[in-house]
C-alpha positions, 0 to 999 in steps of 0.5 A, a space after each residue: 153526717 159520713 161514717 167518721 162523724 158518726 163513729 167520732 159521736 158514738 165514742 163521745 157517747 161512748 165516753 160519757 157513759 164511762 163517766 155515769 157508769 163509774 159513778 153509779 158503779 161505786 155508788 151501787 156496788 154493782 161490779 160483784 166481785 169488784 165491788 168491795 175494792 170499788 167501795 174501798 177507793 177514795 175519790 182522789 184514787 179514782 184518778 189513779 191508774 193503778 188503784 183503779 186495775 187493782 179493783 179489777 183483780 177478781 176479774 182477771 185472776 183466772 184469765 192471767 194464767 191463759 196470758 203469755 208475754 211474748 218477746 221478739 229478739 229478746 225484746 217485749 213484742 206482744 201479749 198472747 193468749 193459750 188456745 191450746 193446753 198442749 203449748 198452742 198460743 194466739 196473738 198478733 203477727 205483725 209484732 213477731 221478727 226474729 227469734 221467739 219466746 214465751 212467758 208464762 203468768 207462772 214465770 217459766 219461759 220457753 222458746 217458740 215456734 211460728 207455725 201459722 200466720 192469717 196476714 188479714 186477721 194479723 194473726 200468728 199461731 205459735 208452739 210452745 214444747 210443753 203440756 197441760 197449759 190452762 187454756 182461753 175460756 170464750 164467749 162468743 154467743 153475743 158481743 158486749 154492749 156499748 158501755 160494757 166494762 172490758 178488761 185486758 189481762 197480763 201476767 200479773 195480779 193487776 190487769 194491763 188497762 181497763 175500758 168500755 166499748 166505745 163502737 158496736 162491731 165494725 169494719 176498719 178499712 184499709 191503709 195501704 203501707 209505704 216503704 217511707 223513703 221519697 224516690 225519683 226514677 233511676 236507671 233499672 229502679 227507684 232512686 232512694 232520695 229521702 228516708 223518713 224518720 221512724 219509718 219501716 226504711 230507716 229501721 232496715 238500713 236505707 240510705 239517700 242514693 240506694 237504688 230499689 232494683 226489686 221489691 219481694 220478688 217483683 223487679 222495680 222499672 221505675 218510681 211509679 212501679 215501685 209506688 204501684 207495687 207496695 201499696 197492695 201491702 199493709 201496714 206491718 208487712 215485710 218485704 224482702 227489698 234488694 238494693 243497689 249501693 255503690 255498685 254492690 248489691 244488698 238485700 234488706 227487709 223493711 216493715 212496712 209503714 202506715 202513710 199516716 204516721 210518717 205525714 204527720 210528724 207533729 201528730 206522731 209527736 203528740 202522741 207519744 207525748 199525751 198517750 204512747 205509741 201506736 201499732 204500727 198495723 192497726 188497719 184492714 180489720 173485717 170486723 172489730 169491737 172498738 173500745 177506749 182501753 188505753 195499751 201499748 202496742 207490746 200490750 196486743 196479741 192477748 184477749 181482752 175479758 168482760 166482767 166475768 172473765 170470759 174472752 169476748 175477743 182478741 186486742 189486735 190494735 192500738 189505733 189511737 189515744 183512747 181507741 183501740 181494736 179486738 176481733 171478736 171471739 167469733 171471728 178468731 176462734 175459727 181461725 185457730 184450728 186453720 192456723 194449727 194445719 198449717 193453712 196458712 204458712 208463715 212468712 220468711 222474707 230472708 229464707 231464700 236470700 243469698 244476697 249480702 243485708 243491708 246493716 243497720 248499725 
């Protein structure tokens, strides 16, 4: 049996637990807090999303007030947690691009500066102006056991999802990231032949007959290096990609992509239609607890809690139907104060870009 196999059997195992743990849960009460709102459901609610976050409520009264939806261009991106009282928020840097805000479980909303990114963790530290913020409450001693109930706060009463852990803490190996195009040589580049459909390349503008003349400072020769060259990246990276079109040169910046999803266009579908988008980065994780919550990739960035409100870890992935990721608290706190000196800079693939960018209107 391979290492697949293996994990496929322990998030069915992992599954079944769920099933006997509801039953015994309701029939015990044994939730604590939880457990009066449990006793309230009738069975046919136990089918619905909403009556079963509303049992959780107690669990994460405390824990919504250290969540922040953060929006990108003004768009939903990701969730974060404060880390900080004086405006530091963690969350998950492949969701950022462009122009930053926060919101508060208070409603308040503030502007945000990236001051840090671990491209390997996928983590981003962001700065808020303000003071006396609630802040994260970790647990880091030991990890959740398989079965254990995990819950995902938002900003409001009800929690984002709720779960068990699927898999003990493991490593995520890596998918390389493709730029999603089909290319063939061309004279000082790679001959664009191909976009395909949802990729990194067609959000940033590519068209069929643009010319690959350099890839994040790196000059192309042919297909073959263009190839070689992006796949030392991941999935949700950006790479300023300068292109010749009709004799004019362009600049764009092109998210990269997981191969996988650009393969498989049935599978792509069927997602979207039986549980949701994936996170485009959701690979190339050292360590990760593995559990079936169901959240949208806007839904990572934020900690995820066990039943006495405590962060076990940071959501970081979408990675499947009922398979999502966290770095465990142990493997996040170190990072913050890293991010807070400034160890790792922030990436700004346009900030030295002269050239005219590609539009993708």
């Amino acid at each position: 049996m391979n290492q697949d196999q293996k994990n496929e059997k322990k998030e069915s195992i992992g599954f079944r637990l769920l099933m006997a743990f509801l039953a015994v849960s309701v029939f015990m009460g044994w939730l604590g807090s939880a457990s009066y709102a449990w006793e309230q459901l009738r069975p046919s609610q136990l089918t619905s999303g909403s009556q079963m976050r509303k049992a959780f409520r107690s669990v994460v009264s405390t824990p919504r007030s250290w969540t922040v939806r953060i929006r990108s261009n003004g768009k939903e991106a990701c969730l974060g947690a404060i880390v900080g009282s004086d405006g530091w928020i963690l969350t998950k840097a492949s969701q950022l691009d462009g122009e930053v805000t926060c919101e508060l479980s208070t409603s308040e909303r503030y502007e945000a500066e990236i001051v840090g990114v671990d491209g390997k963790l996928d983590l981003a530290l962001i700065k808020i102006k303000v003071n006396n913020l609630p802040t994260v409450k970790w647990q880091s001693a030991s990890d959740p056991k398989v079965g254990q109930w995990l819950v995902t706060p938002g900003l409001s009463m009800s929690p984002v999802s709720v779960g068990v852990l699927s898999v003990p803490r493991r490593a995520i190996k890596p998918a390389p990231g493709v730029l999603g195009v089909r290319i063939d040589d061309a004279e000082g580049g790679a001959l664009v032949k191909q976009v395909m459909r949802e990729s990194g390349a067609e959000e940033a503008g590519l068209q069929p007959g643009d010319v690959i003349l350099n890839v994040a400072g790196e000059n192309i020769k042919n297909a073959s290096a263009l190839s070689s060259f992006v796949q030392k990246y991941l999935p949700g990276d950006r790479l300023l990609v300068k292109i010749l079109r009709e004799k004019e040169e362009l600049t764009a910046v092109v998210v990269l992509t997981d191969p996988q999803m650009l393969i498989y266009d049935r599978l792509r579908e069927m997602q979207k239609k039986m549980g949701g988008a994936l996170s485009r980065r959701k690979t190339g994780f050292t360590e990760v607890l593995q559990h079936d919550t169901v959240l949208r990739p806007e839904d990572c960035g934020g900690v995820i809690v066990d039943l006495k409100g405590q962060a076990i870890g940071l959501n970081i992935a979408r990675a499947g139907r009922t398979k999502s990721f966290a770095i465990p608290a142990n493997r996040v706190i170190p990072m913050i104060d890293k991010l807070k000196q400034k160890k790792y800079a922030p990436y700004n693939p346009l900030k030295d870009a002269k050239e005219q960018t590609v539009s993708t209107k």
